[in-house]
C-alpha positions as CSV (number, residue, x, y, z in Angstrom):
1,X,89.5,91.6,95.7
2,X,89.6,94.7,97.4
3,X,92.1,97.0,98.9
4,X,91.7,98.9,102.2
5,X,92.8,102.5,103.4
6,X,92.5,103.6,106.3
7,X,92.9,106.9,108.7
8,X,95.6,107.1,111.6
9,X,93.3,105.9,114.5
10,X,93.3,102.6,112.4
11,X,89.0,102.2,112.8
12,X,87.9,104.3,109.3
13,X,88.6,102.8,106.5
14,X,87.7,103.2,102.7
15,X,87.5,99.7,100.3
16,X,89.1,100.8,97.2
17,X,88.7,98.3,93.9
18,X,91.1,97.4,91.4
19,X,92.6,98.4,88.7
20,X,90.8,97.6,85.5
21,X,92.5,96.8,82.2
22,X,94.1,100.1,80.3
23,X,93.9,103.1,82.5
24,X,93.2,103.1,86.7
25,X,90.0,105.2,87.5
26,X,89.9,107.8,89.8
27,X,88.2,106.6,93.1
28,X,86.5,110.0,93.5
29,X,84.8,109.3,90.1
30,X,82.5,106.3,91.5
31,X,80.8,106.4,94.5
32,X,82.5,105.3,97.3
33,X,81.5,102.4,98.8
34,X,80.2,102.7,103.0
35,X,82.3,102.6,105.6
36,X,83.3,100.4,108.0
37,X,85.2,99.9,111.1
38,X,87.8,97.4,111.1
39,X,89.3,95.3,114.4
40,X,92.5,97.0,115.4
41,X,94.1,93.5,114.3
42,X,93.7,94.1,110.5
43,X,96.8,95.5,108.4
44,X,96.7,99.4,109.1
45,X,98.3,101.8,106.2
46,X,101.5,104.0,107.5
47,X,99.7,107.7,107.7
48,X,101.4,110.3,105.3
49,X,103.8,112.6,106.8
50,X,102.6,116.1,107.4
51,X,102.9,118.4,104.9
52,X,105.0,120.8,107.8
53,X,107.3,118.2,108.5
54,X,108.6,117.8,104.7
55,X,112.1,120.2,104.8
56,X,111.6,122.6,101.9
57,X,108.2,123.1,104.1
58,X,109.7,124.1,107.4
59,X,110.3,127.5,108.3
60,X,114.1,129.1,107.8
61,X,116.3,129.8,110.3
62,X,116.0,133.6,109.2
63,X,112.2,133.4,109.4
64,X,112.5,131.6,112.9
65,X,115.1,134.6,114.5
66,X,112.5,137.4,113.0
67,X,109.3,136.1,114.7
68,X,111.1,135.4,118.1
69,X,111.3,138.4,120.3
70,X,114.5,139.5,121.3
71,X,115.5,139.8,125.3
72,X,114.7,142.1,127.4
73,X,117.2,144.1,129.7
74,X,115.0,145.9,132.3
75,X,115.6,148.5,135.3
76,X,115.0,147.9,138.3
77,X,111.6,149.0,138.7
78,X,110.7,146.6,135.8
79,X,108.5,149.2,133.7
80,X,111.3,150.6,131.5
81,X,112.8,147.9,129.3
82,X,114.8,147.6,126.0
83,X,115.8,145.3,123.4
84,X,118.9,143.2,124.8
85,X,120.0,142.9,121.1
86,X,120.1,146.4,119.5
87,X,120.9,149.6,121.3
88,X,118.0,151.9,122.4
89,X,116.7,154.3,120.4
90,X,119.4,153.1,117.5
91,X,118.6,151.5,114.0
92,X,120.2,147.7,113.7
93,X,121.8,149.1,110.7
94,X,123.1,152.3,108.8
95,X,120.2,154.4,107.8
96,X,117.4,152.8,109.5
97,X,115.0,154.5,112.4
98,X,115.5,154.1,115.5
99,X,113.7,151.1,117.4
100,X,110.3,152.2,118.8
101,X,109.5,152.3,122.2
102,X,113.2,151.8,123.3
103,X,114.1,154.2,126.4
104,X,117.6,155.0,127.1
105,X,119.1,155.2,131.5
106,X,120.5,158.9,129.8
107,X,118.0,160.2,127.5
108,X,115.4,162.6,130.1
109,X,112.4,164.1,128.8
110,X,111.7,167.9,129.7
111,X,108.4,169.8,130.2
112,X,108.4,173.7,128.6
113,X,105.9,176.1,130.1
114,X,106.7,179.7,130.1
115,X,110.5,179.2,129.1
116,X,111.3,177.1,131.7
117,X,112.3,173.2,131.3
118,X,112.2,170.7,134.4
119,X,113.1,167.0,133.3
120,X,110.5,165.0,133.8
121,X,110.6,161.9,135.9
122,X,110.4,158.6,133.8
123,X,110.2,155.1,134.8
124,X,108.1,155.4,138.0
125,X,104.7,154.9,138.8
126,X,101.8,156.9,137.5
127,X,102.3,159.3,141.0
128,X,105.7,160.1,140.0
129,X,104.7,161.9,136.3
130,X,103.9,165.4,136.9
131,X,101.4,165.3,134.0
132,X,99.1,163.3,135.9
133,X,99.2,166.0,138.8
134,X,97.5,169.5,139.1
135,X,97.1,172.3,141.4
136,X,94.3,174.9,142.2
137,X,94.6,177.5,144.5
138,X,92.2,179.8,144.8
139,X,93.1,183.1,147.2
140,X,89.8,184.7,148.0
141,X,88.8,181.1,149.0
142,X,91.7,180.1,151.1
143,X,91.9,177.0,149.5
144,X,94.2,174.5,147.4
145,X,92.6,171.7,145.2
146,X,94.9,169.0,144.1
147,X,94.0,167.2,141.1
148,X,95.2,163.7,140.1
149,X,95.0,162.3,136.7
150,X,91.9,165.4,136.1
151,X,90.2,163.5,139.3
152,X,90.3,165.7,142.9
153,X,92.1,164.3,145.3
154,X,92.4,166.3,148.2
155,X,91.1,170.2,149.4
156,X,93.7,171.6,151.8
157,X,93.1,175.1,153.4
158,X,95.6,177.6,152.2
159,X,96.0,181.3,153.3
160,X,98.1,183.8,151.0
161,X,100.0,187.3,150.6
162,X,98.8,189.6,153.5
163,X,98.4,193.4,151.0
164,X,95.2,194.6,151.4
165,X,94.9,194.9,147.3
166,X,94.1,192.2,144.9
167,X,95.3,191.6,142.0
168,X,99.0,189.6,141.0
169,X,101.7,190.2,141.8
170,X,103.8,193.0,140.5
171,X,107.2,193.3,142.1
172,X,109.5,192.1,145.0
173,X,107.8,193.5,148.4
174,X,104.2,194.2,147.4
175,X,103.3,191.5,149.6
176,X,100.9,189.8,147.1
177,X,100.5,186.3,145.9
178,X,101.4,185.7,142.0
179,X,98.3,184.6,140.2
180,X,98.7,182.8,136.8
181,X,100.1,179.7,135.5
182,X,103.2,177.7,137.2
183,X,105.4,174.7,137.6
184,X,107.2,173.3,141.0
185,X,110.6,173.5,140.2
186,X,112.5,172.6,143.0
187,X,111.1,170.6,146.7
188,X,113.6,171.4,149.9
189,X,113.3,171.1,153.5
190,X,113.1,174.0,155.5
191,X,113.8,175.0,159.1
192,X,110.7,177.6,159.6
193,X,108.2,176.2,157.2
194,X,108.9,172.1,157.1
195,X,108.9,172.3,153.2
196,X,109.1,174.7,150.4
197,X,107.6,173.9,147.3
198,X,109.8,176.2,145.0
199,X,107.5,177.7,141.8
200,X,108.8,179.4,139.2
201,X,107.4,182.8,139.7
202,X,108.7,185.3,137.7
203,X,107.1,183.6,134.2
204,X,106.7,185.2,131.3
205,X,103.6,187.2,131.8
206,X,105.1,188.3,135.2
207,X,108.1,189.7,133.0
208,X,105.7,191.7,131.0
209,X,103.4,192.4,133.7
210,X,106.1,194.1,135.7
211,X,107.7,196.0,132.6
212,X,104.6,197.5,131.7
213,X,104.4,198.5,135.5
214,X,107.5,200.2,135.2
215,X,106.8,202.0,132.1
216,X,103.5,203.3,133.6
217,X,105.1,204.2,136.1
218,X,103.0,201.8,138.7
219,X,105.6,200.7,140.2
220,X,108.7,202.5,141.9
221,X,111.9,202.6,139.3
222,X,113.8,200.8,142.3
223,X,111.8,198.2,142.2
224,X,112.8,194.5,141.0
225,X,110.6,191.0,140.1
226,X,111.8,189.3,142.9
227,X,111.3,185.7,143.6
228,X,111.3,182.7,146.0
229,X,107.9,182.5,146.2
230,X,106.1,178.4,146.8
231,X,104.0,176.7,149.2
232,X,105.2,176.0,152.6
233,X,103.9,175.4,155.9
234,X,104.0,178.1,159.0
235,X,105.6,178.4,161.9
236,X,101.9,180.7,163.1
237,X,99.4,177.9,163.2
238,X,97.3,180.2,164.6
239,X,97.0,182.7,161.8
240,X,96.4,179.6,159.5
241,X,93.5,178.5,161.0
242,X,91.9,181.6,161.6
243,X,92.4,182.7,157.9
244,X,94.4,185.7,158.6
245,X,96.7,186.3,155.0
246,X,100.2,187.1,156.1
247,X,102.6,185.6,154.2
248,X,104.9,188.0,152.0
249,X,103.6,186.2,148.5
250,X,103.8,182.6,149.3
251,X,101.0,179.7,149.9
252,X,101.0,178.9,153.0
253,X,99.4,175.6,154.4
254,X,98.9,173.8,157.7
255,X,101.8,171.7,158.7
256,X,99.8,168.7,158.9
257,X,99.3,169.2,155.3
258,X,102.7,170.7,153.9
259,X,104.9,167.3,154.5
260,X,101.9,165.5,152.3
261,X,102.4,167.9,149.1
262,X,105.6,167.7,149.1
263,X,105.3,163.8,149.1
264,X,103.1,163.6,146.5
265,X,103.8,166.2,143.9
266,X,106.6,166.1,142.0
267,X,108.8,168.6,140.5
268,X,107.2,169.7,137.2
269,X,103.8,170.1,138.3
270,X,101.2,172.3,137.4
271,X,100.6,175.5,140.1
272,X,97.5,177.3,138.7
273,X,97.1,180.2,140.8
274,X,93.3,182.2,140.7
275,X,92.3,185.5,142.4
């Protein structure tokens, strides 16, 4: 007689023989006999457990709470989350770094150019980080490029400081736009010009510029940096379109423009200002 075993589904089975007097022989080591289905009413052997369901098989508790993520505590915005469990930018333990990637509500990142440091906006959309803004403005063309994520955005027709000489500027009342490299550091409203883009004109090089000035004796000993100098609207239209320079040292633009810039670029970015 002959034994069967068979798979889970009950319908593959394998006849195995006997045992023979002294030792049983390994079924592998004869060849096996065909196969054959069986009716669903014959005896069916109880499948094996699986080897994952045996205890000393299963995963430990400790293994389990290290491959499950922890929960998240989000802003409101949804884009800036950390770790419900430890505290951002803190090890879980004495010694140990701090948790990548976790952002704290007081930590504020800063930009540096020429001295100066302007937190940066975090947690927003891609419009809200200054890095992904830049502006050109380019005097002898009366124009302004605006630059987002190194893609142009938008021209907008600019005018500029009304002195008949080129060149930066050198002190307070020479009447000429700065020209280098500079960061918006403050937006306000304002009664004569709808918006002033504040830029942080006198940088470094303007320091120098106007010490070696002095020392040269270009400009008058009485003489100081000044300041206040941005982009802002005008409250002479007409002069803006007909591309008549008369501003003291600022940017101007047309007011249909001005209330855009000031939406869209925030404080920290880029002002690169060319003869």
């Amino acid at each position: 007689m002959s034994s069967l075993i068979c798979d889970s589904s009950g319908e593959i089975c394998i006849a195995v023989g006997k045992r023979e007097s002294g030792t049983a022989k390994a079924v592998t080591s004869a060849p096996s006999p065909p196969m054959r289905k069986v009716p669903s009413s014959a005896p069916v052997a109880a499948p094996s457990p699986s080897p994952l369901a045996a205890p000393e098989l299963q995963p430990s508790k400790q293994e389990t709470a290290a491959t499950t993520p922890p929960p998240l505590i989000c802003d409101a915005s949804g884009t800036v989350c950390a770790s419900a469990s430890v505290p951002p930018n803190r090890g879980t333990a004495a010694g140990q770094p701090p948790v990548p990637g976790a952002a704290t509500a007081s930590a504020t990142a800063h930009i540096q150019i020429d001295g100066m440091s302007v937190p940066r906006e975090s947690g927003g959309s891609l419009r809200e980080d200054p890095f992904n803004w830049v502006v050109h403005a380019y005097k002898s063309q009366h124009r302004l490029e605006v630059y987002f994520r190194g893609q142009l955005y938008r021209t907008y027709h600019a005018v500029f400081g009304r002195s008949p000489e080129a060149g930066a500027k050198l002190w307070e009342g020479d009447r000429r736009t700065p020209e280098g490299n500079y960061l918006i550091v403050g937006k306000r409203r304002s009664a004569r010009f709808r918006w002033f883009l504040h830029i942080n004109y006198p940088n470094e090089q303007d320091h120098e510029r106007f010490e070696q000035g002095r020392a040269s004796h270009l400009i008058p000993a009485s003489a100081h940096e000044g300041g206040q100098i941005g982009i802002h609207g005008t409250d002479s239209p007409y002069l803006n379109v007909a591309d008549v320079d008369w501003t003291t040292g600022c940017i101007s633009v047309d007011n249909s423009d001005i209330g855009e810039l000031a939406r869209l670029l925030p404080v920290g970015t880029l002002v690169i200002i060319e003869p």
